[in-house]
C-alpha positions in Angstrom: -14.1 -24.8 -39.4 -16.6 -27.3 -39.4 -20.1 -26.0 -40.4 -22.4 -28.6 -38.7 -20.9 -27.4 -35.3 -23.8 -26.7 -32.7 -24.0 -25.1 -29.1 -25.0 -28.1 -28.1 -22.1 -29.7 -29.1 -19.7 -27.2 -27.8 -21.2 -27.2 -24.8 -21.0 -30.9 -24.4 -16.9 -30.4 -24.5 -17.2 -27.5 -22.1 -15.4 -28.1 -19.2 -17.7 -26.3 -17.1 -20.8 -27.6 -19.1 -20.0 -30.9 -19.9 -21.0 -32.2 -16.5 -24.8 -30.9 -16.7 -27.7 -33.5 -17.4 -28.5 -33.8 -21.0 -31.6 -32.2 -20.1 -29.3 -29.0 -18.4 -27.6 -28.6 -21.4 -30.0 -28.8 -24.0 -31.9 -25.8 -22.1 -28.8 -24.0 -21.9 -28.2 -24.8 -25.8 -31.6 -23.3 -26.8 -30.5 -19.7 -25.2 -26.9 -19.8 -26.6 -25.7 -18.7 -29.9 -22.6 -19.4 -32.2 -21.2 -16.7 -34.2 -19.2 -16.7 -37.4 -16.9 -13.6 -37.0 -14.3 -12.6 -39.8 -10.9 -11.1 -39.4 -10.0 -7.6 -38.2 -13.3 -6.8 -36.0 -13.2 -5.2 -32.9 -15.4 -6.2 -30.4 -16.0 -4.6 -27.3 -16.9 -6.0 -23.9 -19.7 -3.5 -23.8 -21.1 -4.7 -26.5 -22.0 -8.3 -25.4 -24.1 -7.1 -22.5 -25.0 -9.8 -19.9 -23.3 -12.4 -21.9 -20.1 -14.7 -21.5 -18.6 -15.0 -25.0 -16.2 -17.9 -25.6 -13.7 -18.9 -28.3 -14.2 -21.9 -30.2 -12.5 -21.6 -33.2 -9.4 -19.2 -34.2 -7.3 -16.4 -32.6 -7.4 -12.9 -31.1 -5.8 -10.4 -29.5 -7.3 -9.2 -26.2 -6.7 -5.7 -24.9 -7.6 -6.0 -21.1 -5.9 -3.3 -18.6 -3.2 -1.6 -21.3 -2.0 -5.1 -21.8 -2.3 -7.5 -24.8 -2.4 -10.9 -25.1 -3.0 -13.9 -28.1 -5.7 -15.7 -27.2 -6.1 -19.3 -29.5 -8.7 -21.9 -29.2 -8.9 -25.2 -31.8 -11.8 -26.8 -32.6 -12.5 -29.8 -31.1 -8.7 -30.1 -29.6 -8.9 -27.5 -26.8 -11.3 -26.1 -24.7 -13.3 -22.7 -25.5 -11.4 -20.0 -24.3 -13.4 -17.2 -22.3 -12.9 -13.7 -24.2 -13.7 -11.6 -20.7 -12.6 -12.8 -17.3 -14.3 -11.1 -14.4 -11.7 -8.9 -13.5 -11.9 -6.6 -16.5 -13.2 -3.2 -17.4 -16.2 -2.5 -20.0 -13.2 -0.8 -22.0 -11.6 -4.4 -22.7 -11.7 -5.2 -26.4 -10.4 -7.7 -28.7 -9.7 -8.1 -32.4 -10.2 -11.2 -34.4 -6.7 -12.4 -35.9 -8.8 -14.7 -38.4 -12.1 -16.0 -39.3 -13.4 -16.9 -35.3 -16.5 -19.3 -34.1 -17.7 -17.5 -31.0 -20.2 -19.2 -28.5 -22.3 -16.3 -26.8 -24.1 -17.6 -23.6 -26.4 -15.7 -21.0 -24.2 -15.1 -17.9 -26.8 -16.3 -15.5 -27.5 -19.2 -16.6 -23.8 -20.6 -16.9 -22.7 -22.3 -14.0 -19.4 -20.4 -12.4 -16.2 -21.7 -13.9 -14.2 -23.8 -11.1 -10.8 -25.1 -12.4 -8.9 -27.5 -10.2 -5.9 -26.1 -7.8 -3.5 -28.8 -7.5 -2.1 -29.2 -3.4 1.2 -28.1 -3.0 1.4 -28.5 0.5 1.4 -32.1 0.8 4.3 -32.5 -1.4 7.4 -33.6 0.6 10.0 -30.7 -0.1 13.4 -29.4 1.5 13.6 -25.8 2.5 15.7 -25.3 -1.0 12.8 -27.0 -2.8 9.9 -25.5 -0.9 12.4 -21.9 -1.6 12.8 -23.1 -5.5 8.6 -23.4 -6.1 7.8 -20.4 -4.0 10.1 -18.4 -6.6 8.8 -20.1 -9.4 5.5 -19.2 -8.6 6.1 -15.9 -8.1 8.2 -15.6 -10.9 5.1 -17.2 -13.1 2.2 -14.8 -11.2 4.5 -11.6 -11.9 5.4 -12.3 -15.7 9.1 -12.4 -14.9 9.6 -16.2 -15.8 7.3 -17.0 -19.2 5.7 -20.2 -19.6 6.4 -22.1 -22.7 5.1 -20.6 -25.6 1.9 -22.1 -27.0 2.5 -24.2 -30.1 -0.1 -22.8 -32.1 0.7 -23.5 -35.3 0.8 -26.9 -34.7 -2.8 -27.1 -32.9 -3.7 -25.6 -35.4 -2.7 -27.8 -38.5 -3.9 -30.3 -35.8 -7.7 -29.3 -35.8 -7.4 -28.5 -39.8 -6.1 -32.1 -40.8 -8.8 -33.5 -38.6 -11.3 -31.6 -41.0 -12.3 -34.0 -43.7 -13.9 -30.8 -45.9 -9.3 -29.6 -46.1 -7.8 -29.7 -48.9 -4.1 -29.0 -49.9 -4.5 -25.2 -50.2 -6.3 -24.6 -46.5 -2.9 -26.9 -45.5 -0.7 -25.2 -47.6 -1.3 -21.5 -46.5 -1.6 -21.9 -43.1 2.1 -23.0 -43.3 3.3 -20.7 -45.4 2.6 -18.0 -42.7 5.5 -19.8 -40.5 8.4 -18.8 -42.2 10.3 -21.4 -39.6 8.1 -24.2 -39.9 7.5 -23.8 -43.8 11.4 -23.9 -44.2 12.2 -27.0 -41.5 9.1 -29.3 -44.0 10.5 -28.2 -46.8 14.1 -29.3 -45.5 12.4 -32.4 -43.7 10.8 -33.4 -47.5 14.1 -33.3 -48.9 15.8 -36.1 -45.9 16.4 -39.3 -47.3 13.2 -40.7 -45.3 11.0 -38.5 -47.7 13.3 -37.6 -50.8 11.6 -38.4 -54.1 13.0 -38.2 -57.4 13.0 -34.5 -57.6 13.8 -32.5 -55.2 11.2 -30.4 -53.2 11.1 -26.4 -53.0 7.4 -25.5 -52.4 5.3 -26.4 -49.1 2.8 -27.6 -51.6 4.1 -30.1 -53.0 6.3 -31.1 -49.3 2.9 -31.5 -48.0 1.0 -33.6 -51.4 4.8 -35.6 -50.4 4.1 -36.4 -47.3 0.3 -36.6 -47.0 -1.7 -34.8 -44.4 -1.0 -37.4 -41.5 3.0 -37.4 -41.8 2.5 -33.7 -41.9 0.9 -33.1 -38.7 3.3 -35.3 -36.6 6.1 -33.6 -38.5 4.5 -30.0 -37.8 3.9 -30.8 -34.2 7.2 -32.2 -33.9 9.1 -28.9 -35.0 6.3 -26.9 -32.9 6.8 -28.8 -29.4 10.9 -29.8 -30.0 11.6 -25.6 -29.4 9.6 -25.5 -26.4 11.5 -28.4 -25.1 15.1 -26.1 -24.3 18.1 -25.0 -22.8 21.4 -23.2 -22.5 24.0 -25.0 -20.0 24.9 -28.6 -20.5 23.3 -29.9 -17.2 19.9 -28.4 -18.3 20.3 -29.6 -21.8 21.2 -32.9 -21.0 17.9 -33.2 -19.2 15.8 -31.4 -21.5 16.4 -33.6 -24.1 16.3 -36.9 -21.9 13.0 -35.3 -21.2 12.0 -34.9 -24.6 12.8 -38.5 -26.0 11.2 -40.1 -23.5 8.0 -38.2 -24.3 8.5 -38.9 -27.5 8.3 -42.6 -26.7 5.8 -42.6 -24.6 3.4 -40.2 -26.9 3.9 -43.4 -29.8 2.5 -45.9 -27.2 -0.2 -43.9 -26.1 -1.5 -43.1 -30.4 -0.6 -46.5 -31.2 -2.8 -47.8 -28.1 -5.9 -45.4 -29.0 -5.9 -46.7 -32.5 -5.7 -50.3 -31.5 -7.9 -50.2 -28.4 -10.4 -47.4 -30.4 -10.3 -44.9 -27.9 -10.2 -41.9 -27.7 -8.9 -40.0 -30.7 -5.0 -40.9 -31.3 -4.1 -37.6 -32.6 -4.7 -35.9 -29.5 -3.7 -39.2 -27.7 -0.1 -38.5 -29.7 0.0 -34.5 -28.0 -0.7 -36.3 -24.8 1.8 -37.9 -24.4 4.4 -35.6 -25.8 3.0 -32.9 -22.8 3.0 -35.8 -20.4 6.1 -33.6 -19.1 6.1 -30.4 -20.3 6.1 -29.1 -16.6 9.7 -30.0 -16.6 10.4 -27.1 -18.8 9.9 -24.3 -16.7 11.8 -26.4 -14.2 14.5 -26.5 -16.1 14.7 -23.6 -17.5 13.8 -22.0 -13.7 17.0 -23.7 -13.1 19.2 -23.0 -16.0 18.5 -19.2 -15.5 19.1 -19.4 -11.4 22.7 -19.7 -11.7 22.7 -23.5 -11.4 24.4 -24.2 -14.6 27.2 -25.8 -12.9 24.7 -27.5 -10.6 24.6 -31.1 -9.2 22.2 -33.1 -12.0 20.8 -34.5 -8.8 19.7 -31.4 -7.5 17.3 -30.9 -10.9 16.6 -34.4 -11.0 15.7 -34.1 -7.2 13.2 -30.9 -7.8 11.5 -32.9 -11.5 10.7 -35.9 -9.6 8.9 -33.7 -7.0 7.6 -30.6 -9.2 7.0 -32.3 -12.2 3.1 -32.2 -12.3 2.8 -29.2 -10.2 4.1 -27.5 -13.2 3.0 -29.7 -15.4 -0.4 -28.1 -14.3 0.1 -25.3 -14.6 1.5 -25.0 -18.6 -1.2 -26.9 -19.8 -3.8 -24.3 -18.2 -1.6 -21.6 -19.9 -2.0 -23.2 -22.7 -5.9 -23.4 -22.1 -5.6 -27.1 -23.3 -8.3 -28.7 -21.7 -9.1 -30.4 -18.5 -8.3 -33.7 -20.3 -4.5 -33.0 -21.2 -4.2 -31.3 -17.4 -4.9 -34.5 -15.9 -2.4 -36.2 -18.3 0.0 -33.7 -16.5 -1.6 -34.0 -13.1 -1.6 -37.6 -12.8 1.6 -38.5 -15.5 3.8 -40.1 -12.4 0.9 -41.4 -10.2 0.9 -44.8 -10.8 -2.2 -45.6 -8.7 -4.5 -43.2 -10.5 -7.9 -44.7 -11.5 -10.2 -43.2 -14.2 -13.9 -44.2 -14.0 -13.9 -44.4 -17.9 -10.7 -44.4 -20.0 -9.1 -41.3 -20.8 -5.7 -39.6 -21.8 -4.1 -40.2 -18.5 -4.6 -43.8 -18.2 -3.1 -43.7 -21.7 -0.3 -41.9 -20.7 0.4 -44.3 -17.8 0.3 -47.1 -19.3 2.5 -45.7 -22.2 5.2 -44.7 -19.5 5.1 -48.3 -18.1 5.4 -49.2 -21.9 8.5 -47.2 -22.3 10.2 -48.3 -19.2 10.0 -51.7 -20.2 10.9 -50.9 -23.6 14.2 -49.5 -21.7 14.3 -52.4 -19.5 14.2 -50.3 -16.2 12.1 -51.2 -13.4 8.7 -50.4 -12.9 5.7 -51.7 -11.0 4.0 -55.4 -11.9 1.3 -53.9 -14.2 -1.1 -55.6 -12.2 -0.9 -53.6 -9.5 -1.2 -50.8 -11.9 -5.4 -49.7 -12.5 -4.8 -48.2 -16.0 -4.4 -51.4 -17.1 -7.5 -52.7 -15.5 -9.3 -49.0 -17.0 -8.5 -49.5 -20.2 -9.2 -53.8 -20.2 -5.7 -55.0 -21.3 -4.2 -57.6 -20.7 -1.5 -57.9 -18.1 1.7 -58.3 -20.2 4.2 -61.4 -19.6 7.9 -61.4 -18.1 9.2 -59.5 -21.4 7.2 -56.5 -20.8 5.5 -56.2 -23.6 1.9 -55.0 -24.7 0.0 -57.9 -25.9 -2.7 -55.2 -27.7 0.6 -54.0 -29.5 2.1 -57.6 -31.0 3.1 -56.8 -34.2 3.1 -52.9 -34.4 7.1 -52.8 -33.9 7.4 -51.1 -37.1 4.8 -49.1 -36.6 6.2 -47.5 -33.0 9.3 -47.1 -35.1 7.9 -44.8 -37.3 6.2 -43.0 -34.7 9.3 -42.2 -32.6 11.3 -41.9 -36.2 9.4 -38.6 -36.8 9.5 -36.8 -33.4 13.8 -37.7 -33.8 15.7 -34.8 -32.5 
């Protein structure tokens, strides 16, 4: 963790600070506090008094009602997670699952948290799709039907590589607790893409191989690829449709950060590959509810229509950020305009990218305000990026490490 961190700083990333005057905030900075907490303490909501106490850095386990849940938040790639929701008893603890950066900050002077519902009722749905969501939900809201599981490992190597104070060894052991993923680099080094002269057997020297970049793709490759899953062939057939095109789109949207210098392409890269993870539940929703055998329209019919509904409402499981939900909000809206560029308009013009790059139609760019947002240039009748002329290889590579 970063050491020149300050409230003020977190605060600025906040989602529910980060729209407050400079002036606002730096108040509200003077009255907070950031606190260094090591592994294996206890902390009590009764013990924090009139405070809201947020995650900023690390994992715990919260113990709220008789039930436990993992709570993860990483450092400057997701948004501070709130340790005590409203609802709770003072009898709600958590334990710290490694060294934490907490943000304690007086309750009445933080302005109410108000996340964004997305409208379901304007969506255009059949009595079999309006019957499909309704179970989903409630499937979801009872903990029947569970979300994707987090990828934490791989936000976390994510905020680690992005430290510039890592070395080797932080790298190296935070891998080595993922028996799975220390096994799939080690076997991934070895590939004729990576093989040296001698062969590979520690994560140590897989990860001095492949250098800290190639690492984190290859890490948050192996990390997203088993959320993206299914049992019958219809569902798997889509599943992985849904995955490559992610794939494509997430190397237009890094390779467009870095050339356009916006944004950070690392998280640019996890937009795009989430661009769709709302399918997921929808497929899976499907696979389970006896529709194995089922038309491929009928799924293709509910994704078109669901997509970002559910797209929503992963990445707030996930506590990703109010960035990454919009990417998922707005990932099929091709008339969605951005005061400022962001992930979204990244995302869109990524999955007009990869359309082209597929040669299926799509809209005249032109008419698209992405393009407009993030001042490029309207490409010719071949479809492709003039900001991306000569980065062929580079794309290559990209998609080359995300390969199923």
């Amino acid at each position: 963790m970063s050491e020149g961190i300050t409230p003020s700083a977190v605060l600025a990333q906040m989602e529910i600070t980060k729209s407050l005057s400079d002036q606002a905030r730096t108040e509200l900075a003077s009255h907070a506090k950031l606190v260094r907490v090591d592994q294996g303490k206890r902390l009590a909501r009764r013990q924090i008094g009139n405070q809201r106490l947020f995650l900023v850095d690390g994992n715990v386990v919260r113990a709220c009602n008789g039930l436990e849940r993992e709570l993860d938040s990483c450092l400057g790639l997701s948004d501070p997670v709130e340790l005590f929701d409203e609802t709770g008893s003072e009898d709600d603890t958590i334990v710290t699952q490694a060294r934490c950066l907490l943000l304690g900050v007086p309750a009445s002077l933080l302005p109410k948290a108000g996340g964004a519902i997305t409208q379901v009722d304007e969506l255009d749905l059949d009595d079999a799709e309006g019957g499909f969501l309704a179970k989903l939900y409630e499937q979801i809201n009872s903990n029947r039907l569970e979300l994707p599981a987090r990828p934490e490992v791989a936000l976390r190597i994510q905020s680690l590589t992005a430290d510039p104070d890592v070395g080797v060894s932080e790298l190296t052991e935070l891998i080595q607790n993922d028996a799975t993923l220390a096994g799939a680099l080690i076997f991934a080094t070895n590939s004729p893409r990576f093989r040296a002269a001698k062969e590979i057997t520690s994560v140590r020297d897989a990860v001095v191989r492949l250098g800290f970049s190639n690492t984190r793709m290859l890490a948050t490759n192996l990390a997203l690829r088993q959320v993206f899953k299914a049992k019958h062939q219809v569902a798997r057939e889509a599943i992985a449709e849904v995955w490559e095109d992610s794939v494509l789109r997430s190397a237009y949207c890094s390779l467009l950060s870095q050339k356009l210098q916006l944004l950070n392409p690392d998280r640019a890269l996890l937009a795009g590959l989430l661009s769709s993870v709302g399918a997921v539940p929808i497929i899976q929703f499907f696979d389970q509810g006896g529709s194995a055998t089922g038309e491929r329209k009928e799924l293709d019919d509910l994704l078109q229509k669901l997509l970002s509904v559910t797209g929503v409402l992963v990445i707030n499981y996930w506590e990703l950020g109010s960035d990454l939900v919009t990417v998922a909000e707005h990932g099929a809206s091709w008339s969605y305009q951005a005061p400022e560029p962001d992930y979204a308009c990244l995302n869109i013009v990524a999955r007009w990218a990869a359309l082209a790059h597929h040669g299926r139609p799509r809209p005249p760019a032109a008419e698209i305000p992405a393009f407009e947002t993030l001042q490029l240039q309207i490409p010719g009748d071949d479809g492709a990026l003039v900001e991306l002329a000569g980065s062929e290889a580079a794309l290559e590579r990209l998609q080359s490490m995300f390969a199923s």
